[in-house]
NUMI-84485 format. One record per residue (C-alpha): residue number from 1; z, y, x; chain; residue in one letter. Coordinates in pm, 1 decimal, padded with zeros to 6 digits, always signed. Each point is the difference from the previous one (the first is absolute). Example, Ala and Ser with C-alpha at 12.3 -4.5 7.8 and 13.67 -1.06 7.14 Angstrom:
BEGIN
[rec 1,[+00780.0,-00450.0,+01230.0],A,a]
[rec 2,[-00066.0,+00344.0,+00137.0],A,s]
This chain:
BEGIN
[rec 1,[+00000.0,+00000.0,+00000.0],A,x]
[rec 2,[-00093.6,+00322.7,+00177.2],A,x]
[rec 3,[+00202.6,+00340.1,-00041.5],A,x]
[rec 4,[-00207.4,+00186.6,-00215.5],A,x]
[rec 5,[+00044.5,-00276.7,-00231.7],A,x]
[rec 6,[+00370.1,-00054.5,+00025.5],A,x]
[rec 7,[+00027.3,+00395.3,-00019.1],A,x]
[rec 8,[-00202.0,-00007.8,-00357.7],A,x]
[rec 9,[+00271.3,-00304.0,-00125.5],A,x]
[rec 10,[+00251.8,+00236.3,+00114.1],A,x]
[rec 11,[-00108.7,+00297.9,-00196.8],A,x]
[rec 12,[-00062.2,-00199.7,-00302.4],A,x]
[rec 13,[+00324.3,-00183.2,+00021.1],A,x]
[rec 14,[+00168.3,+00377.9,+00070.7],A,x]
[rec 15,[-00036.4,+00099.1,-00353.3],A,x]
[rec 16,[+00263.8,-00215.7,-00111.7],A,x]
[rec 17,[+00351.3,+00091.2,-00063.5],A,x]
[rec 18,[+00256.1,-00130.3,+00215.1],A,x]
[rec 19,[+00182.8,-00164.0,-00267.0],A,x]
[rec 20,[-00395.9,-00205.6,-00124.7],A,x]
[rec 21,[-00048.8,-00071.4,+00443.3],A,x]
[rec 22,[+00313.1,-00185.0,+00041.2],A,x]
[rec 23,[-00040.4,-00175.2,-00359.1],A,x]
[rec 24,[-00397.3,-00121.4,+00143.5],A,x]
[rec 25,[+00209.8,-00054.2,+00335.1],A,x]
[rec 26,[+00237.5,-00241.6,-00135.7],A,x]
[rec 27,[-00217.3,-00184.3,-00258.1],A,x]
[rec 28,[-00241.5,-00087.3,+00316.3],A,x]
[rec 29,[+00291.8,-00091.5,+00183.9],A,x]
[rec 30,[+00119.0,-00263.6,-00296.9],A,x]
[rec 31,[-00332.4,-00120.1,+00021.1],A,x]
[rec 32,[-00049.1,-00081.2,+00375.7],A,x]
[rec 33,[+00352.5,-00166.2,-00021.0],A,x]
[rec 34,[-00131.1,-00231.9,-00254.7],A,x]
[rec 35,[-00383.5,-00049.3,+00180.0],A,x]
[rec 36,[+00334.3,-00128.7,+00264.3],A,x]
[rec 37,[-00218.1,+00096.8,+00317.4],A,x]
[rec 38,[+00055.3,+00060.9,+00350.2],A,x]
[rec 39,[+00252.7,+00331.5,-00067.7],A,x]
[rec 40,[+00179.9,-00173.4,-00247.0],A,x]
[rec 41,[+00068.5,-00321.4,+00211.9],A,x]
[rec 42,[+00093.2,+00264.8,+00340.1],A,x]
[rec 43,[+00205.5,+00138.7,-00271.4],A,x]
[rec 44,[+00179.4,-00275.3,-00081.7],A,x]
[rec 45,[+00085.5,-00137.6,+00343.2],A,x]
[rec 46,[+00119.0,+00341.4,+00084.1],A,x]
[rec 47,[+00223.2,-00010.5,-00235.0],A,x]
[rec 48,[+00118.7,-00307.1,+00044.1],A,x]
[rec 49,[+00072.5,+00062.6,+00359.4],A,x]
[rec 50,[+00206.0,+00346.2,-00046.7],A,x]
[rec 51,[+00149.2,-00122.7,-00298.2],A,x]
[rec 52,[+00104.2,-00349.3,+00086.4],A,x]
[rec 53,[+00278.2,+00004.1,-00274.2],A,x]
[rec 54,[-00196.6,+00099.6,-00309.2],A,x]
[rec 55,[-00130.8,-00275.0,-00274.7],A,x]
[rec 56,[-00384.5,-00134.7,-00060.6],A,x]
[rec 57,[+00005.0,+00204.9,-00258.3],A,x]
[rec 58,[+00175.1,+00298.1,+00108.9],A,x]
[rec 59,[-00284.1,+00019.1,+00298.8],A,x]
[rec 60,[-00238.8,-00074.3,-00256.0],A,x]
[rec 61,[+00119.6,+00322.8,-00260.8],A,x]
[rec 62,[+00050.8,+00234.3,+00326.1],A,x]
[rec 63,[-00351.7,-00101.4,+00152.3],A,x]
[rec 64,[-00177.1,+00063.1,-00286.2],A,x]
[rec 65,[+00163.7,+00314.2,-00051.4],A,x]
[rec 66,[-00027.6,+00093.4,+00395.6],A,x]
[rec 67,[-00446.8,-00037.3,-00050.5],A,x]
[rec 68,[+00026.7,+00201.1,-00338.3],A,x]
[rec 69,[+00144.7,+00260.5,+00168.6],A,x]
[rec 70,[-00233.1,-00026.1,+00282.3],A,x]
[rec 71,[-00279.2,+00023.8,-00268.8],A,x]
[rec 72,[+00175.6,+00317.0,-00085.5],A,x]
[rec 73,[-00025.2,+00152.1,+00376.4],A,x]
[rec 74,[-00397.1,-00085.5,+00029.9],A,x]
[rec 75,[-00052.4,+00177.1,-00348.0],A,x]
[rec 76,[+00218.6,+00298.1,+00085.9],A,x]
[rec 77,[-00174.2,+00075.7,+00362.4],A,x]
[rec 78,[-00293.7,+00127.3,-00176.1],A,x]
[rec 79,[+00220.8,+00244.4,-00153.7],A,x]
[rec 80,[+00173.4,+00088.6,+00350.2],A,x]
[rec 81,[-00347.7,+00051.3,+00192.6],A,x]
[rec 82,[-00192.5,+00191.3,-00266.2],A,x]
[rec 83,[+00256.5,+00187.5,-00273.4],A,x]
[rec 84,[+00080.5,+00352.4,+00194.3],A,x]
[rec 85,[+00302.0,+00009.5,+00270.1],A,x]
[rec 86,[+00230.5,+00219.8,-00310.7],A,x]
[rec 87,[-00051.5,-00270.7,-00244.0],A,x]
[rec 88,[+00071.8,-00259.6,+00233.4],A,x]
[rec 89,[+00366.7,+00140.5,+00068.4],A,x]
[rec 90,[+00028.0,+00064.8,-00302.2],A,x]
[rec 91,[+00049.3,-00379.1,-00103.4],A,x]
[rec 92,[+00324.2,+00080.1,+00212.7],A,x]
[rec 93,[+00295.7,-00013.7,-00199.7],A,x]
[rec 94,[+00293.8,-00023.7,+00242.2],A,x]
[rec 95,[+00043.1,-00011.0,+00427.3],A,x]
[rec 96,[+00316.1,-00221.6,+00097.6],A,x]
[rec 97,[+00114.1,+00081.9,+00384.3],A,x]
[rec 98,[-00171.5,+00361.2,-00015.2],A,x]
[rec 99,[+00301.5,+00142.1,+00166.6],A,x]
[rec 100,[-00131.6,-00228.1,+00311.4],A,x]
[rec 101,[-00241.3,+00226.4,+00019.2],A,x]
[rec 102,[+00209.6,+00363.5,+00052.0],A,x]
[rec 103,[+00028.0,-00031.8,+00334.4],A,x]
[rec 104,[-00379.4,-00073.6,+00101.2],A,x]
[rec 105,[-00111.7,+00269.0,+00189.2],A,x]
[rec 106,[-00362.6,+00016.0,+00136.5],A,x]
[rec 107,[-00037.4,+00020.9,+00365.7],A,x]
[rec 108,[+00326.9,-00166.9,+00075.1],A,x]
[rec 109,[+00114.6,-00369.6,-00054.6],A,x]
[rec 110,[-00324.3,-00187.0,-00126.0],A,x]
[rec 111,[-00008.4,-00199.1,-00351.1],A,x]
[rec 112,[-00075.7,-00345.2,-00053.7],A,x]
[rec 113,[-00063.2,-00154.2,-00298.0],A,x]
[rec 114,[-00008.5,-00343.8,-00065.1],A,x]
[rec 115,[-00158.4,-00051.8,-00357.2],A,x]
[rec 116,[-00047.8,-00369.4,-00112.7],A,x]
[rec 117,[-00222.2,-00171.0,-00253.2],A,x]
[rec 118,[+00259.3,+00079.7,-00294.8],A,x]
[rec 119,[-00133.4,+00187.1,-00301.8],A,x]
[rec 120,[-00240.9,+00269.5,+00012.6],A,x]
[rec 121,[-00046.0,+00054.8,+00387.6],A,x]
[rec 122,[-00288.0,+00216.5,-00006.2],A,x]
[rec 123,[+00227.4,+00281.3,-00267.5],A,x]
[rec 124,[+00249.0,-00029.8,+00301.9],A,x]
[rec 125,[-00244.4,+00095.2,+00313.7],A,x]
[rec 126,[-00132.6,+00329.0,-00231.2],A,x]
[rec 127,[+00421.0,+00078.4,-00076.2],A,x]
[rec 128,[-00004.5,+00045.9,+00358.4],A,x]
[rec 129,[-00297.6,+00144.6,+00055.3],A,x]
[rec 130,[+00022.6,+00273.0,-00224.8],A,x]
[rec 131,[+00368.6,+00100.8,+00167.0],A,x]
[rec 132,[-00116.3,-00071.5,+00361.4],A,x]
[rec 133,[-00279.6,+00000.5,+00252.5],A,x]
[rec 134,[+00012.1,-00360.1,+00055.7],A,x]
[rec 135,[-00202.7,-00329.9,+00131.1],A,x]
[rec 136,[-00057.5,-00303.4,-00125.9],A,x]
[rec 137,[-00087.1,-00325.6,+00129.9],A,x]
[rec 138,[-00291.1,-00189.1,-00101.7],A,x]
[rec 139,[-00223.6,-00294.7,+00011.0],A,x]
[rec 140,[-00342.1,+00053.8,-00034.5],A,x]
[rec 141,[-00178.0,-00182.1,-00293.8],A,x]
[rec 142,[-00288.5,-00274.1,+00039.7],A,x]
[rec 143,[-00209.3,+00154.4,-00311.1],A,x]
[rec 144,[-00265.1,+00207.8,+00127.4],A,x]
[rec 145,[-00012.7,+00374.1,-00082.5],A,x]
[rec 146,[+00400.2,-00101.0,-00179.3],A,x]
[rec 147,[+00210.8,+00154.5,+00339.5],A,x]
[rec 148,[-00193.4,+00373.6,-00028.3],A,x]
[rec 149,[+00059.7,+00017.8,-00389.2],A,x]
[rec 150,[+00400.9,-00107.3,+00086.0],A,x]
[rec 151,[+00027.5,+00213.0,+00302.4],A,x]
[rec 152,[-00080.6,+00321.1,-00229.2],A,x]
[rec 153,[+00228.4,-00064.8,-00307.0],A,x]
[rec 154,[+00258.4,-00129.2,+00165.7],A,x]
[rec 155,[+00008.3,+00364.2,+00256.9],A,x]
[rec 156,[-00074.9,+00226.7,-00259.7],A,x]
[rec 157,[+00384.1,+00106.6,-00033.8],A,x]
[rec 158,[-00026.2,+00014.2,+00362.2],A,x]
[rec 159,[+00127.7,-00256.0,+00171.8],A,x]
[rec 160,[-00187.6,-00187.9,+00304.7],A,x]
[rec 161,[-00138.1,-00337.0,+00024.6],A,x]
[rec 162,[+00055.3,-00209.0,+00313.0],A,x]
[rec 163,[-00180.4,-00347.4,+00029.3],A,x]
[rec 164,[+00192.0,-00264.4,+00183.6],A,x]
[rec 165,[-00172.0,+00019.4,+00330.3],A,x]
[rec 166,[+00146.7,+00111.6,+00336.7],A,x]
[rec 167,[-00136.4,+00345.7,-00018.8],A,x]
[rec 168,[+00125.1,-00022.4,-00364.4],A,x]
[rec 169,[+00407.2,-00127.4,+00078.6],A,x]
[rec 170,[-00031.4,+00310.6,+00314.8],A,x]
[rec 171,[-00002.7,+00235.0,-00275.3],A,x]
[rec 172,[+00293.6,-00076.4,-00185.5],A,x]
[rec 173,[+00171.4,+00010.5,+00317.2],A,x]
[rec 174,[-00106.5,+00317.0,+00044.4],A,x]
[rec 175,[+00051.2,+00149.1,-00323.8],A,x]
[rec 176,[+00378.5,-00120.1,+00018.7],A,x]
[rec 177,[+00077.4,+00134.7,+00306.3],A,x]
[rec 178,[-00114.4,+00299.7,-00149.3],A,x]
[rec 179,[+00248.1,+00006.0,-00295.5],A,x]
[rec 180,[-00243.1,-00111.8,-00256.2],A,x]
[rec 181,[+00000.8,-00248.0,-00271.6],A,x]
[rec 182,[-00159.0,-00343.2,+00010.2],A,x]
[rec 183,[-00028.8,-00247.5,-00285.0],A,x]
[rec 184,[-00051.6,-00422.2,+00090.8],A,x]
[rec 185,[-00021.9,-00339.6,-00228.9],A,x]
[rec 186,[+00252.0,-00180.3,+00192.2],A,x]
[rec 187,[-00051.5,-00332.1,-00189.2],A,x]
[rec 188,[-00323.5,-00051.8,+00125.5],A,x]
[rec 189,[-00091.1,-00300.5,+00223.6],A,x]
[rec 190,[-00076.2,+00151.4,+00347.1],A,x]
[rec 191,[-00265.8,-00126.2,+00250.1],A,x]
[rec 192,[+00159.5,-00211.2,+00238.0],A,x]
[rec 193,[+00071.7,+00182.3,+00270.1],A,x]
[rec 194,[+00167.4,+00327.5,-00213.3],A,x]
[rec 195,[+00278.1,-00280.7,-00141.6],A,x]
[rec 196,[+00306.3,-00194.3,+00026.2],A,x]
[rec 197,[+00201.6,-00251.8,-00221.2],A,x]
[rec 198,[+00284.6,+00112.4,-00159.6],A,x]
[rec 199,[+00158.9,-00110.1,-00318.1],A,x]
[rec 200,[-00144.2,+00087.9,-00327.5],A,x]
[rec 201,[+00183.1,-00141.6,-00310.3],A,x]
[rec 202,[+00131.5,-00210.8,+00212.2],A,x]
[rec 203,[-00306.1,-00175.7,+00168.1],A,x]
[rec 204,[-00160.9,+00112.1,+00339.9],A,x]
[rec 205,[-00263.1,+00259.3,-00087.8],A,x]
[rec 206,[-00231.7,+00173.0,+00237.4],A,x]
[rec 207,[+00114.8,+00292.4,-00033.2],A,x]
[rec 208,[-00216.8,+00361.9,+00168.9],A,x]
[rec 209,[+00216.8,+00138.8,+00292.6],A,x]
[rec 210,[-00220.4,+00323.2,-00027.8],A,x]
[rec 211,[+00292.1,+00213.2,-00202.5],A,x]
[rec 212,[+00240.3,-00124.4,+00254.2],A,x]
[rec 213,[-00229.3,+00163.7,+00293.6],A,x]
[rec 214,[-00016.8,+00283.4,-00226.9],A,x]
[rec 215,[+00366.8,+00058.0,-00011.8],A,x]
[rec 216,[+00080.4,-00065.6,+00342.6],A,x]
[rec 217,[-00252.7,+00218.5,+00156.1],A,x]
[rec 218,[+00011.1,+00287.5,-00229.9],A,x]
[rec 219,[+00376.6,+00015.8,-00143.3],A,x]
[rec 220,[-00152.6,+00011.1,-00355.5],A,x]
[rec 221,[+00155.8,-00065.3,-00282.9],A,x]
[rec 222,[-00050.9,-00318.2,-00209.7],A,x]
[rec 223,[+00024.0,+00032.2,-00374.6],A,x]
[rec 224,[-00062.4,-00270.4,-00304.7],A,x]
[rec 225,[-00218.6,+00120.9,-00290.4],A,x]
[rec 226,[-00190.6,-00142.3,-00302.3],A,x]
[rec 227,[-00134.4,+00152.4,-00338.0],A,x]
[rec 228,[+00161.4,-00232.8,-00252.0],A,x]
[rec 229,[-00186.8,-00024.4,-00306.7],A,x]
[rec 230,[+00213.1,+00050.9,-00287.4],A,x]
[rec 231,[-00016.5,-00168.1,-00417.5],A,x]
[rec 232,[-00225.5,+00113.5,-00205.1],A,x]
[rec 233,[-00196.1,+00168.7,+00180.9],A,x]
[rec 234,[+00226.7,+00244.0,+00013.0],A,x]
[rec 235,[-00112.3,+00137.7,+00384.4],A,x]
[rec 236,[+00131.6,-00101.3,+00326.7],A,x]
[rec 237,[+00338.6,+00066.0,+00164.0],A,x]
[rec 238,[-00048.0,+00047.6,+00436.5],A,x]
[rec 239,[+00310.9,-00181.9,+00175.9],A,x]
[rec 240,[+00103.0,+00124.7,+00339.6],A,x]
[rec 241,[+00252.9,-00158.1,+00170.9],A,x]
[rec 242,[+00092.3,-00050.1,+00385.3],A,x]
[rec 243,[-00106.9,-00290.3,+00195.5],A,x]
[rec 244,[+00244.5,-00225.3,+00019.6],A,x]
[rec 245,[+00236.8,+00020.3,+00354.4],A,x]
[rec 246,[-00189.3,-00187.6,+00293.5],A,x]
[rec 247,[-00310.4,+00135.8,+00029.4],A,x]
[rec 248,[+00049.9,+00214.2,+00279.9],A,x]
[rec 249,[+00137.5,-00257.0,+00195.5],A,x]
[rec 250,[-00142.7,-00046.8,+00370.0],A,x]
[rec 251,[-00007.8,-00380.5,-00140.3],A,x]
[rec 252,[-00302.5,-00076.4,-00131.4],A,x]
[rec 253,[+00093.0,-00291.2,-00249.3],A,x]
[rec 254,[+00292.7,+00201.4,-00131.7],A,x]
[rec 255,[-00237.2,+00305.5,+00000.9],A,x]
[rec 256,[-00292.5,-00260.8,-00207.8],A,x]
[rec 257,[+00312.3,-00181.7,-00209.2],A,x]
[rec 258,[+00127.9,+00341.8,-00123.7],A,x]
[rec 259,[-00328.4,+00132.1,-00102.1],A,x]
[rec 260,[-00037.9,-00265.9,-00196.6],A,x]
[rec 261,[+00329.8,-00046.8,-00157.5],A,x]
[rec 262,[-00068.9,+00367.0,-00148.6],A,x]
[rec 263,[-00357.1,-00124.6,-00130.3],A,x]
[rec 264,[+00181.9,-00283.9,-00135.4],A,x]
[rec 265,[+00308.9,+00254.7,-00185.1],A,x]
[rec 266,[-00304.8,+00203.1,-00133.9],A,x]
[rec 267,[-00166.6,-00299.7,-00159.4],A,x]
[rec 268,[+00321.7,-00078.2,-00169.4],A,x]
[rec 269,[+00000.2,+00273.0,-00184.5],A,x]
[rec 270,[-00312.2,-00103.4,-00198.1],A,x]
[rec 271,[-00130.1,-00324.8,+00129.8],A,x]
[rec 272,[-00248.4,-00077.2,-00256.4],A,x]
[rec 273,[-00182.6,+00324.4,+00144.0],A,x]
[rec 274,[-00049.5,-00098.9,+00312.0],A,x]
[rec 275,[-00340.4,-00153.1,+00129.6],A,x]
[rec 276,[+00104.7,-00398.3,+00020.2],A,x]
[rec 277,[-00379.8,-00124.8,+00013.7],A,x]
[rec 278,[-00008.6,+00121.7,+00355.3],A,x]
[rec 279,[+00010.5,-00251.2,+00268.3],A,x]
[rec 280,[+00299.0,+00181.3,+00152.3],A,x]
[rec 281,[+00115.0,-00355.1,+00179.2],A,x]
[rec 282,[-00357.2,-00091.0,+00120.8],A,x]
[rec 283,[+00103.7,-00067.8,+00379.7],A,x]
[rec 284,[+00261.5,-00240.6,+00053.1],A,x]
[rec 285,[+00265.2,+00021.2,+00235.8],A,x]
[rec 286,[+00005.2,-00309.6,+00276.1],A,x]
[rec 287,[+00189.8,-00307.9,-00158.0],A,x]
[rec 288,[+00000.5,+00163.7,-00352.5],A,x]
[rec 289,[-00174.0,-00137.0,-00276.4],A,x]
[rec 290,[-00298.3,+00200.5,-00148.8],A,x]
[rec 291,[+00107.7,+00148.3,-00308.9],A,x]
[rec 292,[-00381.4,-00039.2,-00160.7],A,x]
């Protein structure tokens, strides 16, 4: 599918109201679980992995509910990348941790943000971007003509794309030392050699060492956020809360184990919301068994 095609779905499926996008979202979702394909079987054994305690059936009810609400995402990210910046915040309805914020001051200690797949991630990286000249890490897409079309909605509050190249990772060096703000997934599997294991849920997760370099070489500071999407389509609420104590430690595994103990405390919060079809466990630890 080329750009100018995915940009035409976009501006079709822009004309509908948040509350009708998340109510397409979810019914596709339902769907998919019962078509029982690849996402819903990751999904499962996800689950089933982080939430070794739960019932068939309770990883059954919270799986179904996890790709429903994943259904929602997809049909709200037309919304995100075409609806205008104002109307976008708008869908804000309250900011938990803002006071985490007062004492951000440009040109001094650097931010770092560490946003996961949880709700509405795309609402969180134009929050940001519309209070701060900030970065954001990306990969760049395989559909042709797709990365341009991304690259300009996703800057037009202002905020920079970096690709995940060498030149790319230089930058956000740069713009912490500076005192700016930078915003990362940090649940994303990294290439090999820009990871460690460390315990996720429990099992031995590669985990990306890059906001660990950050930290260390920069002195920025590491906060937790997500856009949590509230009932009823009633908006979104943005959560902002500090990372959890660790990840500034010279230590590398306690540095990788604290970063994602505060992904994990995050996910609590709303579980279903989080992005479970994701092969998050895809490279094994030596003399673990594969979770998949």
């Amino acid at each position: 599918m080329t750009g100018k095609l995915i940009k035409v779905i976009f501006s079709l499926l822009s004309l509908l109201s948040l509350r009708n996008a998340q109510s397409f979202g979810r019914f596709i979702g339902g769907i998919a679980w019962k078509l029982d394909g690849r996402s819903v079987q990751t999904t499962r054994k996800n689950l089933r992995a982080c939430y070794p305690d739960l019932r068939e059936e309770e990883i059954e009810a919270m799986g179904r509910q996890s790709l429903r609400e994943t259904g929602a995402t997809a049909l709200e990210l037309p919304l995100m990348w075409e609806w205008p910046v104002e109307r976008c915040l708008g869908l804000i309805r309250e900011i938990e941790g803002e006071e985490l914020l007062s004492d951000y001051q440009s040109g001094k200690q650097g931010l770092l943000l560490l946003a996961p797949h949880l709700g509405n991630w795309e609402l969180t990286g134009l929050f940001f971007a519309s209070r701060y000249q900030m970065a954001a890490l990306y990969s760049p897409p395989n559909q042709a003509g797709f990365e341009a079309y991304m690259k300009a909605v996703r800057s037009r509050s202002g905020s920079e794309l970096v690709a995940t190249d060498r030149r790319g990772i230089m930058r956000l060096f740069s713009i912490l030392r500076e005192g700016g703000v930078v915003g990362i997934l940090p649940d994303q599997t990294p290439r090999r050699e820009g990871g460690d294991f460390a315990p996720f849920f429990g099992i031995p997760t590669i985990t990306m060492t890059l906001a660990t370099k950050l930290i260390h070489k920069t002195g920025a500071k590491p906060l937790v956020t997500y856009a949590q999407r509230l009932p009823d389509a009633q908006g979104f609420k943005i959560v902002i809360r500090e990372a959890e104590p660790g990840m500034a430690s010279k230590d590398m595994t306690e540095s990788l184990t604290a970063l994602n103990r505060s992904v994990e405390k995050c996910i609590a919060d709303v579980p279903t919301q989080y992005q479970w079809e994701y092969k998050r466990f895809r490279r094994t630890a030596p003399g673990e068994m594969s979770v998949y």
